[in-house]
C-alpha positions as CSV (number, residue, x, y, z in Angstrom):
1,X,94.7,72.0,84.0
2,X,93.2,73.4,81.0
3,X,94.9,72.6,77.6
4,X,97.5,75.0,76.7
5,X,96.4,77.3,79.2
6,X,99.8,78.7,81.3
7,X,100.6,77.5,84.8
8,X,100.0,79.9,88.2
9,X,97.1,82.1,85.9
10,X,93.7,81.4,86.6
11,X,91.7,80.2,83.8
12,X,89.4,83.3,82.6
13,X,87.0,84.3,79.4
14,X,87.4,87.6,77.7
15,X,84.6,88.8,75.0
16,X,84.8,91.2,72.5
17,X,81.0,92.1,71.9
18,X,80.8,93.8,68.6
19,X,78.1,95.9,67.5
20,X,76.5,96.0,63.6
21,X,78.3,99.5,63.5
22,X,81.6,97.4,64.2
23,X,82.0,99.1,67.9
24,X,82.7,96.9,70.4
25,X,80.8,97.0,74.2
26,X,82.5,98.3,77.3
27,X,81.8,98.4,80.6
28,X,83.1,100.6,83.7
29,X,83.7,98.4,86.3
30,X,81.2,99.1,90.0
31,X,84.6,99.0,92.3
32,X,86.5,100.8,90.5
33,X,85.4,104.3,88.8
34,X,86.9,104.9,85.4
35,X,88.4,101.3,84.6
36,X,86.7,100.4,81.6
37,X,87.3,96.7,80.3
38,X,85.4,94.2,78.2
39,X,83.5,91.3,80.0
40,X,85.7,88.9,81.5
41,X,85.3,86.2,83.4
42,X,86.4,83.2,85.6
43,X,86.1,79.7,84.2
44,X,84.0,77.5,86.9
45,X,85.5,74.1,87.4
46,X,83.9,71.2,85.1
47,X,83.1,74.0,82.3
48,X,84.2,74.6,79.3
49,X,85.5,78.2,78.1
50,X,83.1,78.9,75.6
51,X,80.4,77.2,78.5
52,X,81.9,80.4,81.1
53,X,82.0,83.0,77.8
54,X,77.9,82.5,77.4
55,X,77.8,82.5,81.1
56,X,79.5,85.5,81.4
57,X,77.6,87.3,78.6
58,X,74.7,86.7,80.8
59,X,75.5,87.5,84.4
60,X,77.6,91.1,83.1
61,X,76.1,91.9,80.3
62,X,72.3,90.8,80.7
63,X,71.8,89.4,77.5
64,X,72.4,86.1,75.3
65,X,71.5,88.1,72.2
66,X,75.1,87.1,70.5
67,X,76.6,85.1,67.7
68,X,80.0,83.2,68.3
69,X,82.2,84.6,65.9
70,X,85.8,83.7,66.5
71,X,87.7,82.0,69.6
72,X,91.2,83.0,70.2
73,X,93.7,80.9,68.9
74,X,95.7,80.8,72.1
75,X,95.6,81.5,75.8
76,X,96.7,85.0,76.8
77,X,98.0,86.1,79.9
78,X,98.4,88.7,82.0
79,X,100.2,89.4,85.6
80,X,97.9,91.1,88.2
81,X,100.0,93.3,90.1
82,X,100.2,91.9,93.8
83,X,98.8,95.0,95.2
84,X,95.8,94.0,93.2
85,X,95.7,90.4,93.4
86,X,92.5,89.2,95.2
87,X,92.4,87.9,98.8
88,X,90.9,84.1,97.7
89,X,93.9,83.9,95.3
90,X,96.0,82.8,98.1
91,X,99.1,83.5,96.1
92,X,98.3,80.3,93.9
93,X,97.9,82.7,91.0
94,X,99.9,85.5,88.8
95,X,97.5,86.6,87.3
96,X,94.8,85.2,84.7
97,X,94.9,83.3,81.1
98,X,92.2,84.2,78.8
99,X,90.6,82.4,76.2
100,X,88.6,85.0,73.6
101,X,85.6,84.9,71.9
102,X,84.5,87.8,69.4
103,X,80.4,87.6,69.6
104,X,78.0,89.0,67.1
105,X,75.7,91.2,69.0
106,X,71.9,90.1,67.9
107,X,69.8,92.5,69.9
108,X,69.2,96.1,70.6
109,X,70.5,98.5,73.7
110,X,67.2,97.7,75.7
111,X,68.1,93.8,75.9
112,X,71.7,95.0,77.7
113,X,70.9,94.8,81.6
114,X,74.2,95.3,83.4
115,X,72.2,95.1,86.2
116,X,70.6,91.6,86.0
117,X,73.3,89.4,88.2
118,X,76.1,90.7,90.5
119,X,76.8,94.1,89.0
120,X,80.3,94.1,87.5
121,X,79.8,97.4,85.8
122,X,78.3,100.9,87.1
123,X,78.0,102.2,83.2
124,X,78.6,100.8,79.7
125,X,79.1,102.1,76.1
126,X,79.7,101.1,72.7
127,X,83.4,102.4,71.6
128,X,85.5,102.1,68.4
129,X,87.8,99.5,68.7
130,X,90.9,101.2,68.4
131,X,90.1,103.3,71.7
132,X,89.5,100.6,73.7
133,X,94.1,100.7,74.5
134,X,93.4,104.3,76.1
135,X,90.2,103.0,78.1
136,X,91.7,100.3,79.6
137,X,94.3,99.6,82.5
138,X,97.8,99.7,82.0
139,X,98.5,96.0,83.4
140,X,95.9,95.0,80.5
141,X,96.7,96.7,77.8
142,X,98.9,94.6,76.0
143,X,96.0,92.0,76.5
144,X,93.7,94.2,74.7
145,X,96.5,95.1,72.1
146,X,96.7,91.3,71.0
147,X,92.9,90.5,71.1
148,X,92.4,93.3,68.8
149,X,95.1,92.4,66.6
150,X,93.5,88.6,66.3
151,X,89.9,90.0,66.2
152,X,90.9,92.8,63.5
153,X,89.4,92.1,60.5
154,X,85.8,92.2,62.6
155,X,86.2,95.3,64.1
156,X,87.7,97.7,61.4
């Protein structure tokens, strides 16, 4: 088990990639139309969390044009409701812990290629922080809500 990370929630990377303008990236998830979210990501066994954040930032985002800001001070959780829960979960998990990273976006829109691994998102914007709440799905919003209250003095 990971350090402080809760019991029965899978161990998963969140990043908040911020913009020069202070607007943070999005994408709309291929599966599911409409569900907007920040990269996230599983954490592969033998790696480290900020190891599967730069991983991540690769495969669904297309890019390792970023700066490491800020890691989250704790693990945050969220439940998954069952009806949602992946198949290959087995019931072993609740939902996910998240460690996050707030990243300095280096490059320009052309290095962003959503496209380049397994295709998490269909589409992808840069949005103000504070409507990222309303983007987002209810089960994760209070997620979002205490990222952007850690992250807030890079974002406003």
């Amino acid at each position: 088990m990971i350090e402080g990370r809760p019991e029965f929630y899978r161990p998963n990377v969140g990043l908040m990639l911020i913009a020069a303008d202070r607007r943070v990236f999005v994408g709309c998830r291929a599966k599911e139309p409409g569900a907007w979210q920040m990269p996230q990501g599983g954490v592969d066994d033998g790696e480290t969390p900020v190891e599967a954040a730069c991983r991540e930032l690769k495969e669904e985002v297309g890019t390792a044009k970023a700066l490491l800001l800020r890691e989250s001070a704790r693990w945050i959780a969220y439940d998954v409701p069952e009806a949602r829960r992946p198949a290959h979960w087995k019931g072993k998990w609740h939902g996910q812990a998240q460690k996050w990273f707030a990243l300095a976006f280096t490059g320009s829109d052309s290095d962003i290629d959503i496209a380049a691994h397994d295709r998490e998102f269909e589409a992808w914007q840069w949005v103000p922080a504070h409507d990222l709440p309303s983007l987002i799905v209810p089960f994760k919003r209070p997620v979002y809500e205490a990222v952007l209250a850690e992250f807030a003095d890079l974002v406003e």
